[in-house]
C-alpha positions as CSV (number, residue, x, y, z in Angstrom):
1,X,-6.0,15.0,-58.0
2,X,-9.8,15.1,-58.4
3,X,-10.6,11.8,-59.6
4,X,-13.1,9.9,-56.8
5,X,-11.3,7.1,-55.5
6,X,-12.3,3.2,-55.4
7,X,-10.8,2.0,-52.1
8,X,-8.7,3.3,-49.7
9,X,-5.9,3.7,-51.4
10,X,-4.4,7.5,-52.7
11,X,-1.7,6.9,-55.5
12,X,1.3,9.9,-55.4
13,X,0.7,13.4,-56.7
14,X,3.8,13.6,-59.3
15,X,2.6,16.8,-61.0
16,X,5.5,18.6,-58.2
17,X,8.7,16.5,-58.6
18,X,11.4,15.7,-56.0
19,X,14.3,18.3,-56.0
20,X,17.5,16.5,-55.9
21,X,19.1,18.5,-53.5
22,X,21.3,18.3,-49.6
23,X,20.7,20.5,-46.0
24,X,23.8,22.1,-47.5
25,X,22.9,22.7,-50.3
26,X,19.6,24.2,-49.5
27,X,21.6,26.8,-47.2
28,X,23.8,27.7,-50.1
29,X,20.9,28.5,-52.3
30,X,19.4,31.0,-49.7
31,X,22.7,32.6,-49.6
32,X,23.2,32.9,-52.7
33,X,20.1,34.4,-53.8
34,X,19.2,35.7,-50.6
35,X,22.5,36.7,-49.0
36,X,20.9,39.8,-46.9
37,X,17.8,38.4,-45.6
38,X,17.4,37.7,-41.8
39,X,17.7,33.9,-41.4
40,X,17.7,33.9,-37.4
41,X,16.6,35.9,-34.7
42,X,17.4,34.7,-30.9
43,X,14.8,34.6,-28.4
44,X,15.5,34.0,-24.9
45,X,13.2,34.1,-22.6
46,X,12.7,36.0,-19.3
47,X,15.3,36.0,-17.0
48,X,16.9,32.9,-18.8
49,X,20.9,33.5,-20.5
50,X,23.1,32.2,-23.1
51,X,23.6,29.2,-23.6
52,X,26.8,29.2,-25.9
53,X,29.0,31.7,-24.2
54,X,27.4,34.6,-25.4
55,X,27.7,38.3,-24.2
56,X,24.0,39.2,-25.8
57,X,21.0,37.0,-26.2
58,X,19.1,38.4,-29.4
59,X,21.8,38.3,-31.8
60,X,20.9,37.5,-35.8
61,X,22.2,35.6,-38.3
62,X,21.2,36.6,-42.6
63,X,21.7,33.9,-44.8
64,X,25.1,34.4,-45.8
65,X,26.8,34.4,-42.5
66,X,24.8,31.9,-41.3
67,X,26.7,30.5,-44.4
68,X,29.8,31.2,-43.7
69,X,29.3,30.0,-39.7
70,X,28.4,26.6,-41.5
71,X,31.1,26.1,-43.5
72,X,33.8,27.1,-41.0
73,X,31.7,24.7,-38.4
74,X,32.0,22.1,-41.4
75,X,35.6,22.4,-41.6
76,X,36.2,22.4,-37.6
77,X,33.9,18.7,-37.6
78,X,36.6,17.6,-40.6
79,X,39.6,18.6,-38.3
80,X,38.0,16.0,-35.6
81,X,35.9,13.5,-37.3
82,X,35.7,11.9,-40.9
83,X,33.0,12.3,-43.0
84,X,30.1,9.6,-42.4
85,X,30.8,9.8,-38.6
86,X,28.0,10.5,-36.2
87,X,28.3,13.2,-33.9
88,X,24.9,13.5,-30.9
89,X,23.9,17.2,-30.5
90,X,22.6,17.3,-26.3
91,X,21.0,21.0,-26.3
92,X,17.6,22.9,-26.3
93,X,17.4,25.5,-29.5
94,X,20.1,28.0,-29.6
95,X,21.6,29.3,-33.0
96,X,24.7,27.1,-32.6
97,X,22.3,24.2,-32.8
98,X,21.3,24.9,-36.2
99,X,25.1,26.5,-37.4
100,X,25.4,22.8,-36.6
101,X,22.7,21.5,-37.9
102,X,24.1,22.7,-41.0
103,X,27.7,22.2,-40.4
104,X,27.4,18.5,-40.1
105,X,25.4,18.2,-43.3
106,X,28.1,20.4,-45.5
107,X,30.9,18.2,-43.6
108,X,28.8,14.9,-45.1
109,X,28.5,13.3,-41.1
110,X,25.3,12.6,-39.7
111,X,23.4,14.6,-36.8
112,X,22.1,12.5,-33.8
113,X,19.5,14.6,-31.9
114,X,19.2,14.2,-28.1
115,X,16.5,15.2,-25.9
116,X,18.0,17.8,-23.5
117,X,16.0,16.3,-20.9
118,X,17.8,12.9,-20.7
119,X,19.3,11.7,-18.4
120,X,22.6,9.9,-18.0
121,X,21.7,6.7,-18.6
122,X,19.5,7.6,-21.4
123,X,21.7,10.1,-23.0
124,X,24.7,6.5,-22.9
125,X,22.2,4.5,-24.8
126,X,21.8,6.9,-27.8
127,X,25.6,7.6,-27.6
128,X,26.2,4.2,-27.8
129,X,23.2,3.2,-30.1
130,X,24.4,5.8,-32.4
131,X,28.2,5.0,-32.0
132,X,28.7,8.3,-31.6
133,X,32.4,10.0,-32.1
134,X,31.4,13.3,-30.8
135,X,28.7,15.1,-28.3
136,X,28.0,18.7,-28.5
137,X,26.3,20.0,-25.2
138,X,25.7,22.9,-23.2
139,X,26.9,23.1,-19.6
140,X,23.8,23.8,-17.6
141,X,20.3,24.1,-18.4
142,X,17.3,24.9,-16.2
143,X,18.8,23.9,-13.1
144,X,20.5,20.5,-14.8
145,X,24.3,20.2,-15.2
146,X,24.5,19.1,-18.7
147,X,28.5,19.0,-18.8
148,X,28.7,16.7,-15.7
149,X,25.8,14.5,-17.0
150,X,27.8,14.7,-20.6
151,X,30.7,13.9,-19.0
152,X,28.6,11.0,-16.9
153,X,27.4,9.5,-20.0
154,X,30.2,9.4,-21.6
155,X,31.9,7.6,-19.0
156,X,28.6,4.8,-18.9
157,X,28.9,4.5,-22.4
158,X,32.1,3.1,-22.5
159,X,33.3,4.8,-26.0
160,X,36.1,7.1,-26.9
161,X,33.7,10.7,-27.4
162,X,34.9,14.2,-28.1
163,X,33.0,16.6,-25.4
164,X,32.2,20.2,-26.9
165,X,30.3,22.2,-24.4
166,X,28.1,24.9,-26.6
167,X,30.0,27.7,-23.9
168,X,33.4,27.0,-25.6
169,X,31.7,27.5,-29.2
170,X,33.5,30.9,-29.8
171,X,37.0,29.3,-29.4
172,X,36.5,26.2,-30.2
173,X,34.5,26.3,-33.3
174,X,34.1,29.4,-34.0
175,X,37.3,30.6,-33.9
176,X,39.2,27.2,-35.2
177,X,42.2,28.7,-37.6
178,X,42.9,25.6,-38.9
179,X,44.1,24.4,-42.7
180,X,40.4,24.8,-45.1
181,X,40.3,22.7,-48.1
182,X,37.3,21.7,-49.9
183,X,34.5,20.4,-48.0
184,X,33.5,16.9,-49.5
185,X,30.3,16.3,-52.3
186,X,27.5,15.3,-50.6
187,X,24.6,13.0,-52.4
188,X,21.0,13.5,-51.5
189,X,21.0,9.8,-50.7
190,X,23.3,10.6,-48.0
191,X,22.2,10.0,-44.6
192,X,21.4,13.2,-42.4
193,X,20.5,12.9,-39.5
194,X,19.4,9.9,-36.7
195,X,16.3,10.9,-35.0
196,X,15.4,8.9,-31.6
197,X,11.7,8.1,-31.4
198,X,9.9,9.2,-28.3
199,X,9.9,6.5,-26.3
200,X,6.8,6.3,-25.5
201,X,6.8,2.2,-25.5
202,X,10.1,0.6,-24.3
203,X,13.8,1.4,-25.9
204,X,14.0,4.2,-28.2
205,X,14.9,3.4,-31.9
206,X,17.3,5.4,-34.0
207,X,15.5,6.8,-37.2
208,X,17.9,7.0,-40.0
209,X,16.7,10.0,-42.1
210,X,18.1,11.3,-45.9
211,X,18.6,14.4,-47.1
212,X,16.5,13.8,-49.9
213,X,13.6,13.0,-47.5
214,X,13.8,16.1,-44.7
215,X,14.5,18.5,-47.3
216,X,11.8,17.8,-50.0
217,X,9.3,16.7,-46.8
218,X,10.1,20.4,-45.6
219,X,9.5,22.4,-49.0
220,X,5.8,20.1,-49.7
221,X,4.7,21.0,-46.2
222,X,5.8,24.9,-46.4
223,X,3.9,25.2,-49.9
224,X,0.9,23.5,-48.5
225,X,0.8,24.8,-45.1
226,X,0.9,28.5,-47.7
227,X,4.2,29.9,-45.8
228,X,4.3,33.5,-47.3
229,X,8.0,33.7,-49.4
230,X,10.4,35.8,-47.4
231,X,8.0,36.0,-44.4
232,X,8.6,35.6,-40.7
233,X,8.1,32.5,-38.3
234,X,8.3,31.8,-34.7
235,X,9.2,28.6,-33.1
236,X,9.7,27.1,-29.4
237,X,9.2,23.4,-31.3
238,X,12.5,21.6,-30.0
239,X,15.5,21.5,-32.5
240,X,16.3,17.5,-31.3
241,X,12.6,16.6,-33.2
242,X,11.8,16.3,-37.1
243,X,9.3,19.1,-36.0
244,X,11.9,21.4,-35.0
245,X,14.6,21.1,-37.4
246,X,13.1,19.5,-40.6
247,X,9.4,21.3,-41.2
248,X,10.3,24.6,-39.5
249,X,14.0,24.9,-40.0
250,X,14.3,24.0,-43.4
251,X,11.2,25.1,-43.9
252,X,11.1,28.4,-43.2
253,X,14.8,28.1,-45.5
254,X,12.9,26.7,-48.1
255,X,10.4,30.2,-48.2
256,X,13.4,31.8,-47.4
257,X,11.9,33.3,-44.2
258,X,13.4,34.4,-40.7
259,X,13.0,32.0,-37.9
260,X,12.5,33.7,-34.6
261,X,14.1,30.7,-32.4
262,X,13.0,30.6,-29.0
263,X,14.9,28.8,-26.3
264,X,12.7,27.4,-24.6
265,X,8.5,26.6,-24.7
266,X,7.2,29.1,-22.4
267,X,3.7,30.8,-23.9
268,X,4.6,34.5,-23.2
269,X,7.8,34.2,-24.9
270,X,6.5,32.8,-27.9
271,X,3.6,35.5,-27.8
272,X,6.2,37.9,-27.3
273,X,8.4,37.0,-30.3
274,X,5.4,36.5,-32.5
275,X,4.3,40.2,-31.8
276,X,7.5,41.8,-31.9
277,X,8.7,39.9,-35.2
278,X,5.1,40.5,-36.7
279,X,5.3,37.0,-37.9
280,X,3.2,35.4,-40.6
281,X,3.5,31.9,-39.2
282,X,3.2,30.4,-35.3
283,X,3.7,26.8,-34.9
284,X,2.9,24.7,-31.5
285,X,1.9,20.9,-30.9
286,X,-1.9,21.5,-29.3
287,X,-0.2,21.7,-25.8
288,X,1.4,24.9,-26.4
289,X,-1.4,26.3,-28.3
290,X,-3.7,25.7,-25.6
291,X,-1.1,27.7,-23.1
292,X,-0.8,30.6,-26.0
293,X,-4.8,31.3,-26.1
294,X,-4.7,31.0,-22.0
295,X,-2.2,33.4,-21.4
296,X,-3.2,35.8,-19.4
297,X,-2.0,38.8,-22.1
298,X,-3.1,37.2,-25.0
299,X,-6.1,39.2,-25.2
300,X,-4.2,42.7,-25.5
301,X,-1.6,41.0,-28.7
302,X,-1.6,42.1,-31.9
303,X,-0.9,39.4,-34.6
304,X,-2.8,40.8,-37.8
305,X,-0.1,39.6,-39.3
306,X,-0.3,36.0,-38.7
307,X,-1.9,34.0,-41.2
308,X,-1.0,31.1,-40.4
309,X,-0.6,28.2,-37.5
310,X,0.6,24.9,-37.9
311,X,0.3,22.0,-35.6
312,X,0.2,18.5,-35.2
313,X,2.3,16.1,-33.2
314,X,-0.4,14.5,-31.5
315,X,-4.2,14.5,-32.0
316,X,-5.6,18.1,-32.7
317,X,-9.4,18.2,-31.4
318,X,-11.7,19.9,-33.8
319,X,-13.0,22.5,-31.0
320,X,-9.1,23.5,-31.1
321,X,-8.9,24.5,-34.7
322,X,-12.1,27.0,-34.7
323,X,-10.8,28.8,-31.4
324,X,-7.1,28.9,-32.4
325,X,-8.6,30.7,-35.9
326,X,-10.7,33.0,-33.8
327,X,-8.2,33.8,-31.7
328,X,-5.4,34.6,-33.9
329,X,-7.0,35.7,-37.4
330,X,-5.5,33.1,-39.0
331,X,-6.0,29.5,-41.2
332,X,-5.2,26.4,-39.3
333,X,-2.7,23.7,-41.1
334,X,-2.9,20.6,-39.5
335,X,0.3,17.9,-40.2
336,X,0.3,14.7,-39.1
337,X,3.2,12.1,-40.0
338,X,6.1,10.7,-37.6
339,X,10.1,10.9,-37.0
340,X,10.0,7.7,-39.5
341,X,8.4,9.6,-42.4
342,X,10.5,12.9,-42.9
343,X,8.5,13.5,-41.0
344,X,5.1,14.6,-42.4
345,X,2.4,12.6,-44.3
346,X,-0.5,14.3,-44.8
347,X,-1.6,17.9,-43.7
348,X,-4.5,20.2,-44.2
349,X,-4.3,23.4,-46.1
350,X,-5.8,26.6,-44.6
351,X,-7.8,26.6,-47.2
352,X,-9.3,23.8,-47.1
353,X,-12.9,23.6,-45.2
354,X,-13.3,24.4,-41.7
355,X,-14.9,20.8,-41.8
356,X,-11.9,18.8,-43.7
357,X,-9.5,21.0,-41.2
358,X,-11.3,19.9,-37.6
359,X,-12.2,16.5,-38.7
360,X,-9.4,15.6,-40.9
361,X,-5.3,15.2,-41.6
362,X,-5.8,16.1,-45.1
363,X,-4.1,14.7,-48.0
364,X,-1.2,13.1,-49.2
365,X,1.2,15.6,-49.5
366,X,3.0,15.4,-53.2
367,X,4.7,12.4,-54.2
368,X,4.0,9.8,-51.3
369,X,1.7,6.9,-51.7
370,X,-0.8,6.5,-48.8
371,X,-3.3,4.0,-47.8
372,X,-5.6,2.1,-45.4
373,X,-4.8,-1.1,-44.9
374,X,-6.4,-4.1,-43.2
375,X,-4.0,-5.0,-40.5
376,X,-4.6,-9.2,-41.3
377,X,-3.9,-9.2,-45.1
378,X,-1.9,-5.9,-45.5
379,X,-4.6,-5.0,-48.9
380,X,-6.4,-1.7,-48.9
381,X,-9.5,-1.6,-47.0
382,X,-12.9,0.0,-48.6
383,X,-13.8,3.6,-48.3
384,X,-14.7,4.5,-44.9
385,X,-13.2,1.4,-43.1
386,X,-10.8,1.3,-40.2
387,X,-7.4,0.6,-40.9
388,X,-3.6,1.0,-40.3
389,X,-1.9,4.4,-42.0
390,X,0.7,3.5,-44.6
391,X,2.6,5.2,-46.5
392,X,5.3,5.3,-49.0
393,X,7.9,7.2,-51.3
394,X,11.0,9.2,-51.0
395,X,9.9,10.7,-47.4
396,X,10.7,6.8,-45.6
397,X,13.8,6.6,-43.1
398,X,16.4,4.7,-45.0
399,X,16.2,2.5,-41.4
400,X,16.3,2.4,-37.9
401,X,20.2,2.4,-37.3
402,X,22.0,-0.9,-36.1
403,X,18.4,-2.7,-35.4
404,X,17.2,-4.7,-38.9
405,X,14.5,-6.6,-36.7
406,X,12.6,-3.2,-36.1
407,X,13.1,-1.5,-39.6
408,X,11.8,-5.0,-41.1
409,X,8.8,-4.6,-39.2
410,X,8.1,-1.1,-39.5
411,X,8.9,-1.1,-43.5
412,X,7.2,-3.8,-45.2
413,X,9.7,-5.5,-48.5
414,X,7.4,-3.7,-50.5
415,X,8.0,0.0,-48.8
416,X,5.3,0.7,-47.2
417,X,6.0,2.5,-43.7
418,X,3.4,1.0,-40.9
419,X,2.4,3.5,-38.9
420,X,1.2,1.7,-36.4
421,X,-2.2,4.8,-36.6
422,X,-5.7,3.4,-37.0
423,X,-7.6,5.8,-39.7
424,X,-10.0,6.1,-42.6
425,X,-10.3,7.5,-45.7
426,X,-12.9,8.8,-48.2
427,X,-13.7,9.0,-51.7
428,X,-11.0,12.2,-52.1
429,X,-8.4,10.9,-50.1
430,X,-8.4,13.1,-47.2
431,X,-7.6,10.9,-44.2
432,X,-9.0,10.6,-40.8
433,X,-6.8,9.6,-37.5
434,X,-9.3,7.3,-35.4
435,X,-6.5,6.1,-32.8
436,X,-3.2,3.8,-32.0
437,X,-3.3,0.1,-32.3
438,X,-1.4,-0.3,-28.7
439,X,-3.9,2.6,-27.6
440,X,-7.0,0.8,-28.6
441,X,-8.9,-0.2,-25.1
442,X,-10.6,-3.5,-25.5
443,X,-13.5,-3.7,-22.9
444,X,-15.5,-6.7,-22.8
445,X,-14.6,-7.9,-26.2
446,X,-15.8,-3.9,-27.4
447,X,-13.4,-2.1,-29.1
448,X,-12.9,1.6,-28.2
449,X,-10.5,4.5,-29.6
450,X,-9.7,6.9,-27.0
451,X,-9.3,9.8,-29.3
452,X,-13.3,9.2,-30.8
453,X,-13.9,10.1,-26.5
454,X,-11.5,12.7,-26.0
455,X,-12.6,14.3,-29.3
456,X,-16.2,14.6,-27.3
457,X,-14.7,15.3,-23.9
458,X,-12.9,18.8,-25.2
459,X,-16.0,20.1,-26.3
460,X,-16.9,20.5,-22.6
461,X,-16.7,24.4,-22.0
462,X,-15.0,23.3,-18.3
463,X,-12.1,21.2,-20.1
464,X,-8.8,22.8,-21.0
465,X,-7.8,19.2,-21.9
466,X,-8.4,15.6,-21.7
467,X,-6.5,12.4,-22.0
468,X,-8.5,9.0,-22.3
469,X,-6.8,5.9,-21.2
470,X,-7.0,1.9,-20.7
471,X,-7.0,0.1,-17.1
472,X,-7.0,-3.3,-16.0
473,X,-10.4,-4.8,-14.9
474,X,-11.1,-8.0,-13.5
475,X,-14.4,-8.1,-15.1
476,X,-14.0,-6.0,-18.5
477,X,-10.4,-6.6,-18.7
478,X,-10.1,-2.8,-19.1
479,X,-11.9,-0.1,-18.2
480,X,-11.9,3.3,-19.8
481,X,-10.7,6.5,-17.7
482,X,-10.4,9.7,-18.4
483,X,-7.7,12.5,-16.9
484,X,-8.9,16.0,-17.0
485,X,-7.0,19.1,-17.1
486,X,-9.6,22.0,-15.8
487,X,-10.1,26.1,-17.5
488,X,-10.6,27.0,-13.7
489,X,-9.7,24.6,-10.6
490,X,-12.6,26.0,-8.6
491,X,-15.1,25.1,-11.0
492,X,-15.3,21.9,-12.0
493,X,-18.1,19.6,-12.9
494,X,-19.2,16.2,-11.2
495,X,-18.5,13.0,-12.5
496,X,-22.0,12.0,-12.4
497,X,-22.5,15.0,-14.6
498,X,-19.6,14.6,-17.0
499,X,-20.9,10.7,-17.5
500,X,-24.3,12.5,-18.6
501,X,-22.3,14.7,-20.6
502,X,-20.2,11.3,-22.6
503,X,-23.9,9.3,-22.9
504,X,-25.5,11.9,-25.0
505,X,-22.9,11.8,-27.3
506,X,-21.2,8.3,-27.2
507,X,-22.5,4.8,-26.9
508,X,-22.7,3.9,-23.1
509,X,-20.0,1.9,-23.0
510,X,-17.6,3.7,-24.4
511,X,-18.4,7.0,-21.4
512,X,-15.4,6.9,-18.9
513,X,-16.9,6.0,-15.4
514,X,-14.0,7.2,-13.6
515,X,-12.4,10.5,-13.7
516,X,-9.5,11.9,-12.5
517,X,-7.7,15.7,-12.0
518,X,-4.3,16.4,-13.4
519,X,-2.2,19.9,-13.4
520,X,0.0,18.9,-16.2
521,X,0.4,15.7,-18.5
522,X,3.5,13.8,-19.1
523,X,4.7,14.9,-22.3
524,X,7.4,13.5,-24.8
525,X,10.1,15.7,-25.3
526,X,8.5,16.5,-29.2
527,X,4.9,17.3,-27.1
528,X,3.2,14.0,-27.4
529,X,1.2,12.8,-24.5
530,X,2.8,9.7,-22.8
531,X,-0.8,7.7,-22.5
532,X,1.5,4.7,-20.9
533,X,2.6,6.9,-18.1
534,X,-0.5,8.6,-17.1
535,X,-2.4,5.2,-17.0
536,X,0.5,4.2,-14.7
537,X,-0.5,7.3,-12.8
538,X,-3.9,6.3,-12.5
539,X,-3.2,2.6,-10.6
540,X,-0.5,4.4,-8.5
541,X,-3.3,6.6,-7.4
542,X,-1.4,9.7,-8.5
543,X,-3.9,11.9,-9.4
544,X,-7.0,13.2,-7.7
545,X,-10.5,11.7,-7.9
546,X,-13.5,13.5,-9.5
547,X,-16.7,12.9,-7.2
């Protein structure tokens, strides 16, 4: 679309329609027309085992017996459940995650995906939120002992739930003999999958996503991100987010490329698979990319073969984008969306300019309606003004399950999804992200986006990464600080410097006048940075003062 735009408003791309088409019935079309192709590939980290039972750890799936582990998985979930149920999936990425991934959507039920870093309590609430009939696990993981806190949960939650543990897969599902008839017709309205949001502000909420939104969300984002047809990705992006199952998942199925799954996030691995599977596509929320360029081996890799990395997830600072190009030879797609919205919105294109790809989320992608709208009256704003990030079209959650108070909030009677993301817009329609409306710090009646000051704070050659955050002031009513995350301990900067270092760039008042040291950030479990617990951090004095 090349017309210039009046206000902030960018009406939907129809020129590529919506495929009317089901999770299953994407898998069937790879097999059928791709039957031989590598689909899978395991990766298991160092010194780290199977999770399902397993006597090897880099087994492979093509697309037809992925196929045909679907279907029989499909007709195993019909021997136990009926078609509609909801069954929670409790596991970090292993094949059998995605054989049910699949499985579930042939059998018509709906897929709940769980953190594998809940605990009991938490892992009750979405059991019961989701009313649950089933709960597919493994039985430890990193040093947790999933099947007792399965069992634990279970128990707290009060509901009759059938247990699998992932480590009984082979007899249980796998090797179920039982009657086969035909597995039901599933509609693209159909409900998929429940995804729980992060978190990151009091009770989760259960995002009620269609097939008709992850798959066509995952096929726009694969075209514009330029994912080479029958190519090769690698992915430690956790299965239980949108991320993880919906772009990369059905996206790579949608190219009809291999997906080299890793366990687990750990950088060597991923830099290991990426190598060894010469793969054309590497995808990492800015967290992980940051630890891939850091790794001590990176230097000696050989990716000429990667053209590609995606990321998104949270806020992507320009300097990021030029050095993960550098560094791996490849254009830089930037999504940005949420669990509520399929889950992607808008996203760059590596072709687009280095100046649209560090400073913006792009456009649009086909077929959804976005805007910038004044958060008083709901109406566009003008070009260039701040405002909330709508959007609408087939890619919105059909709701948030059991909990119409939220959904009516979150999706307006006329369909717009509220983002709750503060951004612009210009005369094109590529969108900028300027910051959260809870995230906003309001200091002395100023109004200040912490990601305008981190996006200045990264540029710092000292700063591996930064996180800007509100505090209560007696005076101000908040003050801003900023948590740093040093390239070398031993050579840090003083705070008297790094406030000289903020003025020159930013208006006075919005330069952080305390600043603090952190190893590590507290991270969702889809890589977003938990700005609510590090400022909760900061006032319990948790984290070391810069002098």
């Amino acid at each position: 679309m090349s017309s210039v735009l009046e206000t902030s408003y960018f009406p939907a791309d129809v020129s590529d329609p919506i495929v009317e088409q089901t999770v299953g019935g994407l898998l069937r079309e790879c097999a059928a027309d791709s039957p031989n192709l590598i689909a899978i590939r395991e990766v298991v980290p160092t010194q780290s085992h199977s999770l399902s039972g397993a006597s090897e750890t880099d087994r492979t799936w093509t697309f037809a017996e992925l196929l045909g582990e679907a279907e029989g998985c499909a007709h195993y979930l019909l021997s136990q459940f009926d078609r509609g149920d909801r069954i929670t999936v409790w596991a970090p990425n292993i094949p059998e995650w995605m054989i049910l991934q699949y499985g579930a959507a042939l059998a018509g039920m709906v897929l709940v995906t769980a953190n594998p870093a809940l605990g009991a309590e938490e892992l009750a609430y979405v059991l019961s939120q989701s009313q649950s009939r089933g709960l597919f696990h493994t039985g430890k993981f990193r040093g947790s002992d999933m099947a007792a806190v399965a069992s634990e949960a279970i128990s707290i939650a009060g509901a009759e739930v059938l247990a699998v543990n992932f480590e009984d897969w082979d007899r249980q599902v796998r090797g179920w003999a039982g009657e086969r008839g035909a597995l039901p017709e599933v509609s693209p309205d159909d409900n998929a999958q429940i995804q729980y949001t992060s978190g990151t502000t009091g009770v989760p909420k259960g995002a009620l996503l269609h097939h008709r939104g992850l798959v066509n969300n995952a096929d726009f984002v694969s075209r514009r991100g330029q994912f080479p047809e029958r190519g090769s990705v690698v992915s430690a992006m956790p299965l239980f987010h949108t991320a993880g199952c919906g772009i990369l998942v059905l996206g790579a199925a949608q190219r009809r490329m291999s997906i080299g799954l890793i366990q687990y996030f750990d950088p060597t691995a991923v830099l290991d698979a990426a190598e060894r599977f010469r793969a054309d596509v590497v995808s990492g929320v800015p967290t992980m990319l940051i630890a891939m360029i850091n790794d001590a081996s990176f230097a000696s890799r050989d990716f000429s073969t990667c053209s590609v990395v995606v990321s998104g997830g949270s806020s992507v600072p320009p300097e990021l984008v030029s050095t993960v190009e550098s560094a791996f030879g490849a254009g830089f797609s930037i999504v940005y969306g949420q669990t509520e919205a399929s889950p992607v919105i808008t996203q760059t294109s590596p072709a687009d300019t280095p100046e649209d790809k560090s400073e913006t989320v792009g456009l649009a992608l086909p077929q959804v309606e976005v805007k910038i709208s004044d958060v008083v009256t709901g109406d566009s704003v003008p070009l260039g003004e701040q405002g909330e990030i709508c959007a609408r079209g087939y890619l919105v959650m059909t709701e948030y399950f059991r909990n119409p108070e939220a959904s009516a909030a979150t999706v307006d009677k006329d369909g717009w999804l509220h983002t709750g993301d503060l951004g612009t817009m210009d005369h094109r329609g590529y969108v900028r992200v300027t910051g959260r409306l809870k995230d906003m710090i309001i200091r002395g009646g100023e109004n200040i986006y912490p990601r305008e000051v981190e996006s200045v704070i990264f540029t710092h050659p000292k700063i591996l990464d930064v996180a800007v955050v509100g505090v209560p002031d007696e005076v101000w009513g908040e003050r801003v600080v900023a948590v740093i995350r040093w390239k070398d301990e031993s050579d840090q900067p003083t705070a008297a410097e790094l406030v000289e270092f903020c003025t020159e760039r930013l208006a006075r008042h919005k330069a952080p006048k305390e600043w603090f040291s952190a190893e590590a950030f507290p991270l969702t479990g889809s890589g977003k940075i938990q700005k609510y617990r590090i400022a909760s951090l900061v006032g319990e004095g948790a984290y070391g003062v810069v002098s």
